[in-house]
N, C-alpha and C positions, 0 to 999 in steps of 0.2 A: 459401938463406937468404931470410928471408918479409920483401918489402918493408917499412918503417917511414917516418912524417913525423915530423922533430924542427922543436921552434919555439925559436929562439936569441931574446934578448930585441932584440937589433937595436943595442946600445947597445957601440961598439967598448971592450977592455979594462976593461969591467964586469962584473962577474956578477948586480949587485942586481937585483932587480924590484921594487925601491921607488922612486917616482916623484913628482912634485910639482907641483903646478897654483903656476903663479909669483904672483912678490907682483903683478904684473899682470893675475894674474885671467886667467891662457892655460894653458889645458890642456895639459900636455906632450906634445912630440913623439915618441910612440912609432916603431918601426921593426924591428918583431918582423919573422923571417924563416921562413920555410916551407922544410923539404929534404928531398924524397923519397928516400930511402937502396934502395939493392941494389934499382935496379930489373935486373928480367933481359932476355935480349937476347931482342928483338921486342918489348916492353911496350910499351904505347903511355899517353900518359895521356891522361883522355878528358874530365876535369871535375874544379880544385882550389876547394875554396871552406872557409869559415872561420866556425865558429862562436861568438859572443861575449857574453858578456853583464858588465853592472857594477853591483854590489851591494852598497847600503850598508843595511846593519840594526842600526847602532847606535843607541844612546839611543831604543830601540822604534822604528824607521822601519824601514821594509822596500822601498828605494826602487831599482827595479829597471830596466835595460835592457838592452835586448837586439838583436841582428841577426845575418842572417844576410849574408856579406861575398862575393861570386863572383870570386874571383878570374882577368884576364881570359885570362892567358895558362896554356898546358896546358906549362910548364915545373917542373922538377927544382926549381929555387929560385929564389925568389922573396918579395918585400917583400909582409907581411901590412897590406893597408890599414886603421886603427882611425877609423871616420867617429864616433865620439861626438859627439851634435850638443850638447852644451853643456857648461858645466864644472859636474863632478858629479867626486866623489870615490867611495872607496870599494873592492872588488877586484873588478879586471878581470878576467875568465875568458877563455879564446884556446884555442881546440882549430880544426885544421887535418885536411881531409878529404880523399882525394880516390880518383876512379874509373877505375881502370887496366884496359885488355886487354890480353892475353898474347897470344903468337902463334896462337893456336889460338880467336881471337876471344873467350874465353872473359874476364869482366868481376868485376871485385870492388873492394870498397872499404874504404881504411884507414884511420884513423884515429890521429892523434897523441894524446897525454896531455892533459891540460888545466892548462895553464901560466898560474899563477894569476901577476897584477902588483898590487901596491900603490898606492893612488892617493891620497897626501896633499897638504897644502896648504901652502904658509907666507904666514908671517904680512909682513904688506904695512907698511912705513914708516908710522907715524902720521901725518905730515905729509902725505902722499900722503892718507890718508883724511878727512882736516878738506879738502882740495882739494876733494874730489868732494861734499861737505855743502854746501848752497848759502846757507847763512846762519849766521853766527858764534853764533844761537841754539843752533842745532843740536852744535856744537860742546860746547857746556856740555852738553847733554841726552847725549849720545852720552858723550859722558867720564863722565858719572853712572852710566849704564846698565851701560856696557864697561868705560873707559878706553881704547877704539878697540879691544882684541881680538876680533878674529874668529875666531882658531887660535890652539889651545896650543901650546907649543914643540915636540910632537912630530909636529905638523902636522892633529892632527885637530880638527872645529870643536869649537866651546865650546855645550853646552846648560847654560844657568845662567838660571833666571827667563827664558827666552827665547833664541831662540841669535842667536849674532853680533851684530857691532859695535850694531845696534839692537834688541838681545835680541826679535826677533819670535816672538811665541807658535803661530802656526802657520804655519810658512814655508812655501816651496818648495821641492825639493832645490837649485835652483839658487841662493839667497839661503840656503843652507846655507854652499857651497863657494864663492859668486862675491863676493867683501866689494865690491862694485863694486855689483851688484842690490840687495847686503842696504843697501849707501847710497841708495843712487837709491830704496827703499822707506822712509828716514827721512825724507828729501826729500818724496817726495810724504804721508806721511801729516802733514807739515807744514804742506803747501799747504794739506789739505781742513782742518784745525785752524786756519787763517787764514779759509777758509771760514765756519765754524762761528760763530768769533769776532766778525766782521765783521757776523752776523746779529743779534747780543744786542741792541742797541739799537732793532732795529723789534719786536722781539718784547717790548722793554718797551713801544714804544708800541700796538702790536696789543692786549696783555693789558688795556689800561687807557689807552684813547685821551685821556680826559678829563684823567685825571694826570699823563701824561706829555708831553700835546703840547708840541711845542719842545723834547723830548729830542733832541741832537745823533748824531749814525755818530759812529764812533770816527774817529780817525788814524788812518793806517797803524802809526806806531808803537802805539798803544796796541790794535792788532788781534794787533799781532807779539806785545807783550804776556800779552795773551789767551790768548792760542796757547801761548807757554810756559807759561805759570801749567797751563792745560788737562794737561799733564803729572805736577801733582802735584791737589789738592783744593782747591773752595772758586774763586772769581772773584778775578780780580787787580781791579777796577775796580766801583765802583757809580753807581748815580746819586744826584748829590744839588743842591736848588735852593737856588741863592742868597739869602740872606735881605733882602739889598738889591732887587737888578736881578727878583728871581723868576725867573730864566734856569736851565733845568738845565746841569749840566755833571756831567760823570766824574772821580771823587775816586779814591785808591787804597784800597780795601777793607781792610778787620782778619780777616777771616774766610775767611782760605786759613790751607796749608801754609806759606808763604813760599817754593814751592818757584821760581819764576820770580826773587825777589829773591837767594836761593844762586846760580843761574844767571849774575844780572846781577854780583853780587861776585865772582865763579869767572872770569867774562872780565876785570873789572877788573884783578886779580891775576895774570893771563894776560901784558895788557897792560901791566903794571907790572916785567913779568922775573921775575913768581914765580908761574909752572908748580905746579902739585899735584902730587903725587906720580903716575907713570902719564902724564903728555899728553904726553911723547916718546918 
């Protein structure tokens, strides 16, 4: 009977190979096993190693990796190590190889099947994700965008206008699967839009030094402002001079969306015990 390697998924009293990256954003712990079957007397084994790859091509991505895995000992069975270096969905391929001499020094090499695993996601506690948003701003912007989903109920991500909780237009694969990076990327496209914000008042006075000398920086709050409004059309803030003092100061604008003042009554109402439909 001609040697074989079977690969068991590792997973005691299971049979699935569908598997789940936790609401904590931790790729699960696979524990696939490698077992060379009918070896004959005098075989030797000379070299077992493991070929892998994880492939997700939905919603037109084709976002691929791959290794090759050496496993170190020349043993009958043995634990297939799965070194995925990030959290990435999608289906795992696992084929197991290995190169045997017979007593007659004579060498050949077998190959197991390709033992395909399922790699989904679930979806992470709301509250847990307004945690990792580093400003109650973001909060309202993220609830608008998502209402915090990153995964559908069946664990695959959401491409909707953007995928994940900050509907990003061209992600990463890892701000696909990791609702932890796809936060940390609302976060900072925040900062640089405080950034941004923060600049409008020298650039009135750069455009038109004469007119506007003695235009004031914003506040912080009215930068924070800025920044949200930036979300939707049009400036939350202009400048306008006092008809007495001639002093400029920053009035609140008529020519946006209103989309930063939604924003400000959506927390309001948050804070008040009345939730929108979706923030838990």
């Amino acid at each position: 009977m001609e040697s074989e390697i079977l690969i068991n998924n590792g997973i005691q009293g299971e049979e699935t190979t569908v598997y789940f990256i936790s609401q904590d954003a931790v790729f699960p712990q696979l524990r696939p096993t490698c077992y060379i079957e009918n070896l004959q007397q005098g075989d030797q084994i000379l070299r077992v190693w493991s070929e892998q790859s994880l492939l997700y091509n939905g919603n037109d991505r084709n976002d691929l990796w791959n290794t090759v895995v050496e496993l170190l000992e020349q043993a009958q069975e043995q634990i297939i190590p799965v070194p995925v270096p990030d959290v990435r969905g999608g289906t795992l391929f696992i084929k197991c190889l290995a190169t045997i001499k017979d007593k007659f020094n004579r060498t050949r090499t077998i190959s197991s099947q390709v033992v395909p695993h399922t790699i989904l996601a679930k979806q992470p506690v709301k509250k847990y994700i307004r945690a990792q948003l580093k400003s109650d701003y973001l909060h309202a912007v993220v609830y608008k965008r998502s209402a915090f989903e990153q995964f559908t109920i069946d664990g695959e991500p959401i491409f909707d206008n953007g995928v994940g909780l900050y509907r990003i237009s061209k992600p990463s694969v890892s701000e696909i699967w990791n609702w932890k990076l796809n936060a940390e990327t609302a976060n900072t496209d925040f900062e640089k839009r405080k950034v941004i914000a923060s600049q409008i008042p020298e650039k009135y006075r750069n455009e038109d030094p004469d007119l506007y000398k003695g235009l004031p920086d914003f506040t912080l709050k009215q930068i924070e402002l800025e920044a949200l409004q930036s979300y939707g059309t049009g400036s939350y803030h202009i400048p306008k001079k006092s008809g007495l003092s001639r002093k400029w100061h920053w009035v609140k604008g008529t020519q946006n969306d209103d989309y930063a003042d939604a924003c400000l009554n959506l927390l309001k109402e948050v804070s008040a015990g009345k939730p929108p439909v979706g923030w838990d």
